[in-house]
C-alpha positions, 0 to 999 in steps of 0.5 A, a space after each residue: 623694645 631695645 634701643 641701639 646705641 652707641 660707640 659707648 663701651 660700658 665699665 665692669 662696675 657699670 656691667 654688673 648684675 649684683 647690688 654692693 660687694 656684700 651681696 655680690 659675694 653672699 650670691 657667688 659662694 653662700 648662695 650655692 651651698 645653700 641651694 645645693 643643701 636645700 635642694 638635696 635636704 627636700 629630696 631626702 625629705 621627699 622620698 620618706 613623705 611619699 613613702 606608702 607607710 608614712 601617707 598622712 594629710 600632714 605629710 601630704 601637706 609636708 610633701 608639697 612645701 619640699 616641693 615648693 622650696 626645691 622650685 624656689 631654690 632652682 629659681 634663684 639660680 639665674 641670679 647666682 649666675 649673674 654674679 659670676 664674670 663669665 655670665 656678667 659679661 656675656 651677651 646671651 646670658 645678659 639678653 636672656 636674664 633682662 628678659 625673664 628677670 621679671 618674671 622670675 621674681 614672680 614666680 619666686 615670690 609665687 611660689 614663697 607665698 605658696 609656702 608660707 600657707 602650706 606652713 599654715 595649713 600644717 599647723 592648722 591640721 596638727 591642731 585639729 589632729 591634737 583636738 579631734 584625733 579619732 576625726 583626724 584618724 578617720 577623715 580618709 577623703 583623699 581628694 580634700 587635701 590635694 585639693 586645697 594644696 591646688 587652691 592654695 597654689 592657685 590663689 597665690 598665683 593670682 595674688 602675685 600675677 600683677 607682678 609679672 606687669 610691675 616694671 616696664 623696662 627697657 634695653 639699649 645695646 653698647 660697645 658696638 651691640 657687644 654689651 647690653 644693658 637694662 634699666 626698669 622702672 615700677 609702673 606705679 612711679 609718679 616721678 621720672 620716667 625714662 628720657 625724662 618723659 611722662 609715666 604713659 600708663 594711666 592712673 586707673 592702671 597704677 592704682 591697680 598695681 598699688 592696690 595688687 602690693 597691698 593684697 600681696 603684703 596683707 595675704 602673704 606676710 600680715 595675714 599669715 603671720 597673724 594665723 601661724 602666731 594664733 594657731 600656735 598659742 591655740 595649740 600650746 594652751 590645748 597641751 597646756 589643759 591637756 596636761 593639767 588633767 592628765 596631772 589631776 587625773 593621776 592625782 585622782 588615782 592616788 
């Protein structure tokens, strides 16, 4: 719900989008370079993945993860814009961007959190590759894989849904309703609400959300930080015996 107000016409500092001056520039020239290698390197990626010849389970998994980072790099583009002045201070743009802003930010963290066990699902099948090769080479179910990517998706969006009801926030119009202007507020605070008010939602409701953050920090960094850092020890001790006996096996032959 938008207020209008009044003949106040908001400054530049009060306009921008951005945080301090280092992020303003880090997102104005960093940014785009990084998107627009990203974007092109996971293109290039994708059209050896998806060859004929080169169809793996690995790549498979490998082909999914492109994807994934190529979506999450084109959703930080409304943020890139933000920084430039001819977006900061346009009207459209800045309705636009308070209204999806949000839901940005959960679909970014969606799709990061998809990433991150598709990571952990091509460890997990390198090391079952090394550890059962002929298995590895003979496992030709070709729904298996597909399928646990849409589960792995699926998961993750649900664990990252609440985040779409996180803020609630509110608008006001400046200057005449030439400058708009947004302010949002995490549901779960205890503290000041807006106007001074009290926080309308109920316990019940922001104990949901804190509990959502929590699910959310275990499954998307505690969690697979946990799995990636085991899975790759697992599979450096497996190199490591399987190299000792190709060494006493070749001092056998001797």
């Amino acid at each position: 719900m938008s207020n209008n107000a009044t003949n106040i016409c908001l400054t530049n500092q009060q306009m921008r989008l951005h945080g301090n001056e280092l992020e303003k520039y880090l997102q104005r020239f960093l940014y785009p370079c990084i998107v627009i290698l990203g974007i092109t390197g996971n293109v290039l990626n994708l059209t050896v993945l998806l060859n004929r010849s080169m169809r793996s389970r690995s790549n498979i998994f490998l082909s999914a993860l492109a994807l994934a980072d190529i979506i999450f790099l084109l959703l930080l583009l409304p943020n890139i814009l933000a920084t430039y002045p001819m977006f900061t201070s346009n009207y459209i743009y800045r309705y636009i961007y308070f209204h999806i802003k949000i839901h940005l930010l959960s679909l970014t963290n969606w799709v990061s959190s998809a990433a991150i066990w598709l990571v952990v699902a091509v460890c997990a099948d390198r090391l079952i590759g090394i550890r059962r090769p002929l298995h590895a080479k003979t496992d030709c179910n070709k729904y298996r894989t597909p399928l646990l990517i849409v589960v792995i998706v699926t998961v993750t969006g649900i664990v990252n849904f609440y985040q779409h009801f996180q803020y609630k926030c509110f608008m006001r119009n400046y200057c005449h309703r030439t400058q708009i202007y947004s302010r949002c507020i995490p549901i779960n605070n205890d503290g000041r609400w807006f106007w001074n008010r009290t926080n309308p939602y109920s316990a019940t409701y922001r104990n949901f959300i804190d509990i959502s953050v929590t699910v959310n920090a275990v499954t998307t960094i505690i969690l697979p930080i946990f799995l990636l850092s085991f899975l790759n020890i697992l599979l450096l001790c497996i190199l490591r015996n399987r190299r000792d006996l190709l060494l006493v096996s070749t001092n056998q032959r001797r």
